[in-house]
C-alpha positions as a Markdown table, in Angstrom:
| # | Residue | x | y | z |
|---|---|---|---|---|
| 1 | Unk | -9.7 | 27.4 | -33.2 |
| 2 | Unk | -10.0 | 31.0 | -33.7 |
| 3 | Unk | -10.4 | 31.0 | -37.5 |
| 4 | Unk | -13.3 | 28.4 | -36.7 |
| 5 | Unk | -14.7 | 31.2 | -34.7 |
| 6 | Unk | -14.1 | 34.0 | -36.9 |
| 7 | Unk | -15.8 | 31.4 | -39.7 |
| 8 | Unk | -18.7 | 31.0 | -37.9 |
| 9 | Unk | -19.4 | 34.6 | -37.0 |
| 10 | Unk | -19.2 | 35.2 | -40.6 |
| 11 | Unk | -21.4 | 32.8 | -42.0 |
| 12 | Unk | -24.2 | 34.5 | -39.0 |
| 13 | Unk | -23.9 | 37.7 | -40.5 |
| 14 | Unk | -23.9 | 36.3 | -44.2 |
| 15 | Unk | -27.2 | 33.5 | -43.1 |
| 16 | Unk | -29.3 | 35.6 | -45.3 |
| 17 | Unk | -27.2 | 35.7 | -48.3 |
| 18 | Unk | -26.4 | 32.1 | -47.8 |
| 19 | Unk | -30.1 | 30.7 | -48.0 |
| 20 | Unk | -30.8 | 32.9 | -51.1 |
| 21 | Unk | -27.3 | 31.5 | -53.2 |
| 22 | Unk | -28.8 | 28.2 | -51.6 |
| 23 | Unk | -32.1 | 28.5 | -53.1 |
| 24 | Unk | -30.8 | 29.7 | -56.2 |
| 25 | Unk | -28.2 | 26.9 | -56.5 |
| 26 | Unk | -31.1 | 24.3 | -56.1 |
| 27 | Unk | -33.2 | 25.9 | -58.7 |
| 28 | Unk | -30.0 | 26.7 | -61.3 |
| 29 | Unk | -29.5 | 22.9 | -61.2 |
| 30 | Unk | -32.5 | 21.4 | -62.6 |
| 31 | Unk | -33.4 | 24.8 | -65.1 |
| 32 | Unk | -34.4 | 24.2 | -68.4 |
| 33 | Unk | -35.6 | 20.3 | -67.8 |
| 34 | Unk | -39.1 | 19.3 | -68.0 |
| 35 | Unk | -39.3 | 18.2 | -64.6 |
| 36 | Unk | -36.9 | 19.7 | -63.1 |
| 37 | Unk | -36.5 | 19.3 | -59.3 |
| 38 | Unk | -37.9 | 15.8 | -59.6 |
| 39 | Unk | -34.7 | 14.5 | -61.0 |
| 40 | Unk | -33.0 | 14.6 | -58.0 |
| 41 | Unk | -35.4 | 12.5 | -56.5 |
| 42 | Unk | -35.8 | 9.7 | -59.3 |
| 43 | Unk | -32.4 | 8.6 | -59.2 |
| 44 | Unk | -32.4 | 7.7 | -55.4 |
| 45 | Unk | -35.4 | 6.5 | -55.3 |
| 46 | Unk | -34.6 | 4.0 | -58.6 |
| 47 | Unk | -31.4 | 3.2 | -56.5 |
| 48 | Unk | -33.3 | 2.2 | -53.2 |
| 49 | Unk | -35.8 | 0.1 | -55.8 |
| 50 | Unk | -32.9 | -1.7 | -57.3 |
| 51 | Unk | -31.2 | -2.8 | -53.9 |
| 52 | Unk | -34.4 | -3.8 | -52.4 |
| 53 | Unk | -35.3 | -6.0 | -55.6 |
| 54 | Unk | -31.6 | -7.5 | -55.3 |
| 55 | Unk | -31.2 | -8.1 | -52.2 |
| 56 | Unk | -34.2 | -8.7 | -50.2 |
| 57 | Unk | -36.3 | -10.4 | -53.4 |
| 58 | Unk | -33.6 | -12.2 | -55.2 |
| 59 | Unk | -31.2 | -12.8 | -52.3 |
| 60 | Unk | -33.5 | -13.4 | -49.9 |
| 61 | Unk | -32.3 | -10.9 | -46.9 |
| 62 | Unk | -35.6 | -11.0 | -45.5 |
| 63 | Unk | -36.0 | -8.8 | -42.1 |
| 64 | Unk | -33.1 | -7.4 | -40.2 |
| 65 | Unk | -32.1 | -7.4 | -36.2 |
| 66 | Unk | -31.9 | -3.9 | -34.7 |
| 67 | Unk | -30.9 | -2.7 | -31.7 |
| 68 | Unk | -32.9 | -3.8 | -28.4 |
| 69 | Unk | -34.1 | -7.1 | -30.7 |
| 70 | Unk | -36.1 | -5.0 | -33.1 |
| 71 | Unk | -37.1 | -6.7 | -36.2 |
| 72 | Unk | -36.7 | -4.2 | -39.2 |
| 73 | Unk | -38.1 | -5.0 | -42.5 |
| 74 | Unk | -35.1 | -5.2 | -45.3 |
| 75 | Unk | -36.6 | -2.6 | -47.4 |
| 76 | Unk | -37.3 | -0.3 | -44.1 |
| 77 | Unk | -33.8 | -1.0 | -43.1 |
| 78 | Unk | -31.9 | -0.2 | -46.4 |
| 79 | Unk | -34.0 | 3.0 | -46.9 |
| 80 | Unk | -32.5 | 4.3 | -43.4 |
| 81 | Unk | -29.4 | 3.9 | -44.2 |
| 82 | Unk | -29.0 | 4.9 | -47.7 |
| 83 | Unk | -31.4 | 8.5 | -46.7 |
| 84 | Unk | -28.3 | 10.2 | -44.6 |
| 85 | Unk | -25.2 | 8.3 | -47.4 |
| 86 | Unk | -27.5 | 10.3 | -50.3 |
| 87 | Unk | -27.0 | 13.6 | -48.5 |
| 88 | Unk | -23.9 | 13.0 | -47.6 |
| 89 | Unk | -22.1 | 12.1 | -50.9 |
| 90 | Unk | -24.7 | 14.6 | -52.5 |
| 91 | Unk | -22.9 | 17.8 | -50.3 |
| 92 | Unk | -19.8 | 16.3 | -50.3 |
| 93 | Unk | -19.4 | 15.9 | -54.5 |
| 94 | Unk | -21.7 | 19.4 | -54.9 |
| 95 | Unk | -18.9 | 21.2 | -51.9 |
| 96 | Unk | -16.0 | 19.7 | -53.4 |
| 97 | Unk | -16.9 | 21.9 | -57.0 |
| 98 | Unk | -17.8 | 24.7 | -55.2 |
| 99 | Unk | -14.8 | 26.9 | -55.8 |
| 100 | Unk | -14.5 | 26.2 | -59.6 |
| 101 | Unk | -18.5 | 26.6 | -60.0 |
| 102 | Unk | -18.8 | 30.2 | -58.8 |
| 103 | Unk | -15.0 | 31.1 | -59.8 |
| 104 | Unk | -16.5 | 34.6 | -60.9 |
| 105 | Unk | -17.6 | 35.1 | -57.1 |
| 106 | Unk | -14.4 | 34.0 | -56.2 |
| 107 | Unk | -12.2 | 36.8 | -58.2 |
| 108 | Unk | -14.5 | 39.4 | -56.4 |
| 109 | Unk | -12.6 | 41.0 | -53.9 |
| 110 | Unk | -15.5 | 42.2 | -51.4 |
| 111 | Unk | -17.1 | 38.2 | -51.8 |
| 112 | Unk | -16.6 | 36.1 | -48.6 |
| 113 | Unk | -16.0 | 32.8 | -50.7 |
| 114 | Unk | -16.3 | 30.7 | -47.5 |
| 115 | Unk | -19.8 | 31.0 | -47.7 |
| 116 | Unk | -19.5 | 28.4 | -51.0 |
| 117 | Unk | -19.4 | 24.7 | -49.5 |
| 118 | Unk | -22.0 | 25.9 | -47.2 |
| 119 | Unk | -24.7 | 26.8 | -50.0 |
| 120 | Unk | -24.2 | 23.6 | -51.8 |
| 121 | Unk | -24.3 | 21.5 | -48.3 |
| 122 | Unk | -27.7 | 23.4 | -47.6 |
| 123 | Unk | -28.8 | 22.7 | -50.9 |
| 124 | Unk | -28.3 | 19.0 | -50.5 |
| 125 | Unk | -30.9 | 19.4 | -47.3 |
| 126 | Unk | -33.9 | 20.5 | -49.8 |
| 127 | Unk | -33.9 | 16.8 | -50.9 |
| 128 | Unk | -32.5 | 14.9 | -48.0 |
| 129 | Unk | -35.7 | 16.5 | -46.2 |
| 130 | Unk | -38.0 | 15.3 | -49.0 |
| 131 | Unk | -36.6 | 11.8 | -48.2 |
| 132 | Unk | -36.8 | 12.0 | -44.8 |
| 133 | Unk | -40.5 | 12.6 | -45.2 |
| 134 | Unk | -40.8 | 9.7 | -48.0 |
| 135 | Unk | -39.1 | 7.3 | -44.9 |
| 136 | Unk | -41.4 | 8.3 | -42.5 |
| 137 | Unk | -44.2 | 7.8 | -44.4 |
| 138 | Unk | -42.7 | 4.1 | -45.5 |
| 139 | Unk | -42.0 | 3.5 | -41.3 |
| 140 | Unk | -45.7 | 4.2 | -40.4 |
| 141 | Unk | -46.8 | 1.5 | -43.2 |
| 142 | Unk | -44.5 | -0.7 | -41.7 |
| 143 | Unk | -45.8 | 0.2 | -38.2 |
| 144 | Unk | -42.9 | 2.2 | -37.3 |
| 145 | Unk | -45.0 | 5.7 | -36.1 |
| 146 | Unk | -43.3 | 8.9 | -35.7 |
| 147 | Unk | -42.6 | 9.2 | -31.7 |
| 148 | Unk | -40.0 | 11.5 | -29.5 |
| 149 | Unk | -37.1 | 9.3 | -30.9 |
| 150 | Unk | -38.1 | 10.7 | -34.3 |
| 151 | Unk | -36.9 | 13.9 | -33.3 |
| 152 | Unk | -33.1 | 12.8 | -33.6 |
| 153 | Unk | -33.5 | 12.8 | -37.4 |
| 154 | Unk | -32.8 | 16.2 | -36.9 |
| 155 | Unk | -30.1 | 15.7 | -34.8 |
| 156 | Unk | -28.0 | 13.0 | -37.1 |
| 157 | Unk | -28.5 | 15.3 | -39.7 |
| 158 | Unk | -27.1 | 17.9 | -38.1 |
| 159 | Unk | -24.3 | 15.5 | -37.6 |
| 160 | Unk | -24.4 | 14.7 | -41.3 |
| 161 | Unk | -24.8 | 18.3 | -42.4 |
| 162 | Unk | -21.3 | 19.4 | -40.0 |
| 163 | Unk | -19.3 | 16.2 | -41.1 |
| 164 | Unk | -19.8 | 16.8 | -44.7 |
| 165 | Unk | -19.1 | 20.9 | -44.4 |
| 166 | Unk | -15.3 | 20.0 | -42.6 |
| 167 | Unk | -15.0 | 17.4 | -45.6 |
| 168 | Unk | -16.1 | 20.2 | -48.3 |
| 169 | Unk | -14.0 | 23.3 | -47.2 |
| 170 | Unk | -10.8 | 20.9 | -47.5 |
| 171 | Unk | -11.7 | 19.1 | -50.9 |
| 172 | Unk | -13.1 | 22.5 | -52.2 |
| 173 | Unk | -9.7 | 23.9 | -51.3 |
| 174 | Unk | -7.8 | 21.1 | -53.3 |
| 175 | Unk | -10.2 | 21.5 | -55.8 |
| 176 | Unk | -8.8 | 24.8 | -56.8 |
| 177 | Unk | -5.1 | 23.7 | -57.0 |
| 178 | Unk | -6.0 | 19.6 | -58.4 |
| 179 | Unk | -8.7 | 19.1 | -60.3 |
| 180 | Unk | -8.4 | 15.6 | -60.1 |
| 181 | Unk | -9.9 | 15.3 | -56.4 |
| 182 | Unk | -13.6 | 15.3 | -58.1 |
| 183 | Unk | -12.3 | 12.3 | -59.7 |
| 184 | Unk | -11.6 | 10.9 | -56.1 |
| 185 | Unk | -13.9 | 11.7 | -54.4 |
| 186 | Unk | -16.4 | 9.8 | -56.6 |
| 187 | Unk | -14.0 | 6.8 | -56.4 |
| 188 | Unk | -14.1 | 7.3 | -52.3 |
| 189 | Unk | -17.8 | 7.6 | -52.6 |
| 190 | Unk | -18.0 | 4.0 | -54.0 |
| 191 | Unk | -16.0 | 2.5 | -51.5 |
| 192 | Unk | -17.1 | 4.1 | -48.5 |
| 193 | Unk | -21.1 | 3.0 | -49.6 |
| 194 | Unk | -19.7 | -0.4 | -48.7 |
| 195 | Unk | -17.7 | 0.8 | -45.6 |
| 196 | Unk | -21.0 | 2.0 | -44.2 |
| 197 | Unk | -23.6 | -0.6 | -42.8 |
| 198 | Unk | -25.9 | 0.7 | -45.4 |
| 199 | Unk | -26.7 | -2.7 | -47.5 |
| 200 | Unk | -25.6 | -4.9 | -44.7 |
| 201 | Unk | -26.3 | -5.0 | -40.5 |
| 202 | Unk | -23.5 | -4.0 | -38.3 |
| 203 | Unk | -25.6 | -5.3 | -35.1 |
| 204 | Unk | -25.0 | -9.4 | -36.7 |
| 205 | Unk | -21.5 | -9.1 | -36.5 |
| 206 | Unk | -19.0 | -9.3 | -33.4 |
| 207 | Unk | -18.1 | -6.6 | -30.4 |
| 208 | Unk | -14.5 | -6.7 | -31.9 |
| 209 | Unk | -15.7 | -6.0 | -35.7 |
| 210 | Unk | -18.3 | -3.2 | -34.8 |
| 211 | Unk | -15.7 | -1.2 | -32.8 |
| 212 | Unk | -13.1 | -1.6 | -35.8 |
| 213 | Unk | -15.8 | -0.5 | -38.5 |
| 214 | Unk | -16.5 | 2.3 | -36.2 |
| 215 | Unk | -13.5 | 4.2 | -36.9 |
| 216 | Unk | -16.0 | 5.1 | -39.9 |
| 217 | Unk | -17.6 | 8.3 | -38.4 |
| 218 | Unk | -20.6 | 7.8 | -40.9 |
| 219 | Unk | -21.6 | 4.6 | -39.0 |
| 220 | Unk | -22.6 | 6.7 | -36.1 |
| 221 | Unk | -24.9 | 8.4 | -38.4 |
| 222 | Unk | -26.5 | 5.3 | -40.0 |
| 223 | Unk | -27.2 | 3.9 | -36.8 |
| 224 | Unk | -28.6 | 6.5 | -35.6 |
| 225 | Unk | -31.5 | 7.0 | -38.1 |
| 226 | Unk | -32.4 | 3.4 | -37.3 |
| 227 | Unk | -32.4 | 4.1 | -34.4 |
| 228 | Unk | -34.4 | 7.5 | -34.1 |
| 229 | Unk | -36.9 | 5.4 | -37.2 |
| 230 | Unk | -37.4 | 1.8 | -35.7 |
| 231 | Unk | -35.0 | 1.3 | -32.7 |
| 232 | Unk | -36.0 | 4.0 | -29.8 |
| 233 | Unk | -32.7 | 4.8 | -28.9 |
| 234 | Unk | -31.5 | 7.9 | -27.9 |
| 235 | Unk | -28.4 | 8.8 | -29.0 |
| 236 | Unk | -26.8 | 9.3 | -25.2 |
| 237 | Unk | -27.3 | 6.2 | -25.0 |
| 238 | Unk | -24.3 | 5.2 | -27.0 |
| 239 | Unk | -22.0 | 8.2 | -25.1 |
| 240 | Unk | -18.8 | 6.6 | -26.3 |
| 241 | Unk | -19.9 | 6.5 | -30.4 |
| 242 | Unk | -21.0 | 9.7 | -29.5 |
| 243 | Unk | -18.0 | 11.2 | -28.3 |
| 244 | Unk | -15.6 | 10.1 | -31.0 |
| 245 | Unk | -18.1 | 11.4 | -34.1 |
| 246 | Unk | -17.9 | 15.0 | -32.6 |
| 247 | Unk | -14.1 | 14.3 | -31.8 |
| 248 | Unk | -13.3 | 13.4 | -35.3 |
| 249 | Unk | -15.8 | 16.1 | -37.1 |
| 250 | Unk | -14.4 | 18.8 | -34.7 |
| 251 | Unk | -10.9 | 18.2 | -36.1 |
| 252 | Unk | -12.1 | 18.1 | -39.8 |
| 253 | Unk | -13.7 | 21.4 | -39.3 |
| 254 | Unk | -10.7 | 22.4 | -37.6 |
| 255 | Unk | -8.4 | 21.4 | -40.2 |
| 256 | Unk | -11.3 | 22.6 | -43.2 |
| 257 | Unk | -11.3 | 26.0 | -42.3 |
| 258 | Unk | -7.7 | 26.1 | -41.5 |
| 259 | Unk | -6.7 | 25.3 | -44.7 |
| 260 | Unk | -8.9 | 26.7 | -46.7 |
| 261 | Unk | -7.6 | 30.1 | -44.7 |
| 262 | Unk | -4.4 | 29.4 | -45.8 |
| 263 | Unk | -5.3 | 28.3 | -49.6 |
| 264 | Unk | -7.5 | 30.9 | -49.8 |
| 265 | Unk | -5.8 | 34.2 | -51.2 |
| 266 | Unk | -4.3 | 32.3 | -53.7 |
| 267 | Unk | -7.6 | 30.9 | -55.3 |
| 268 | Unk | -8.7 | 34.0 | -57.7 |
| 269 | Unk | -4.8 | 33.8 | -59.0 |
| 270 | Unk | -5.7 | 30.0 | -60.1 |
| 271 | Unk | -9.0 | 30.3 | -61.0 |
């Protein structure tokens, strides 16, 4: 636990440095096209588009139950779920490349290079907030106002943004040494979209089946923005869930920085 706290003493002193690569990173990614930033927010919006026409207009999936008996329209519903899986497989795919991206930072001696996975996961927030704001704005039109409950968005996605940084400094690590976990990850991506209630309600099926698709920390998260959107739950309220997400990301971090401490002098020799 030590190098967690030497790692996060760092990254205070570096904050400064960290939001400008951040900023930078953002902008470097959409330079050069015509509408730059905006293509990060066609595709998921085209995405939410396509699974709403599927399944709620041609399949029919009509309004969903939420917790305490709440009825949530589908498109309301989907949106809430597939907001946090955007950020997370957006930081997750952007961390895992971090190394190989900036591998001229990396060969500096002086650079701290574990400052990397954290500028692309901070760059993923730029547009997970813009699609925070585009689902509150969809709630109220549903009649979902923003109340005290709303304030957990920023919670979960702290939950999110911590999750996904634990997941980065060990794929990044790998990254270095097998180039091959990009590929992976994208494959991991696919299949945990359909691991995640996202496209379907975890609340219809039974007590047994929730607590084994639970073992999915991301569920936690998904539920949780329905619940800070349209159910007004807080999230003590679910103690147990809430206990084994920071379990489970607490040992990812712990296990992230630990390797990439140990991988880490021998990245500028691969690179």
């Amino acid at each position: 636990m030590k190098s967690d706290e030497r790692l996060l003493v760092s990254l205070l002193k570096n904050r400064g440095l960290i939001w400008k690569l951040a900023c930078n990173d953002f902008k470097k990614r959409y330079a050069g096209s015509y509408l730059g930033a905006v293509w990060a927010m066609i595709q998921p919006v085209v995405t939410i588009a396509m699974y709403y026409v599927v399944f709620d207009i041609i399949m029919g999936a009509g309004e969903q139950a939420g917790a305490r008996a709440t009825s949530i329209p589908y498109v309301l519903f989907l949106t809430a779920g597939l907001v946090p899986w955007f950020f997370f497989s957006e930081a997750l795919t952007q961390g895992t490349t971090s190394m190989v991206e900036y591998n001229y930072l990396v060969k500096k001696v002086v650079f701290n290079v574990s400052i990397l996975p954290v500028i692309k996961v901070i760059a993923a927030i730029f547009i997970h907030s813009f699609f925070v704001c585009v689902m509150l704005v969809m709630a109220a039109i549903y009649g979902f106002y923003p109340s005290l409950y709303t304030i957990q968005i920023i919670y979960y996605s702290f939950c999110t943004f911590m999750l996904v940084l634990g997941l980065s400094y060990i794929t990044s690590a790998i990254m270095v040494f097998f180039k091959d976990i990009a590929q992976i990850i994208g494959i991991c991506l696919q299949l945990g979209m359909w691991a995640t209630p996202i496209l379907w309600n975890i609340e219809t099926m039974s007590p047994k089946v929730q607590m084994l698709l639970s073992i999915n920390p991301l569920v936690y998260v998904v539920s949780g923005y329905r619940d800070a959107i349209v159910s007004d739950r807080w999230f003590f309220e679910r103690p147990l869930e809430t206990l084994y997400f920071w379990v489970f990301t607490v040992l990812v971090l712990w296990a992230g920085t630990t390797m990439f401490k140990r991988l880490k002098p021998h990245f500028a020799d691969v690179l």
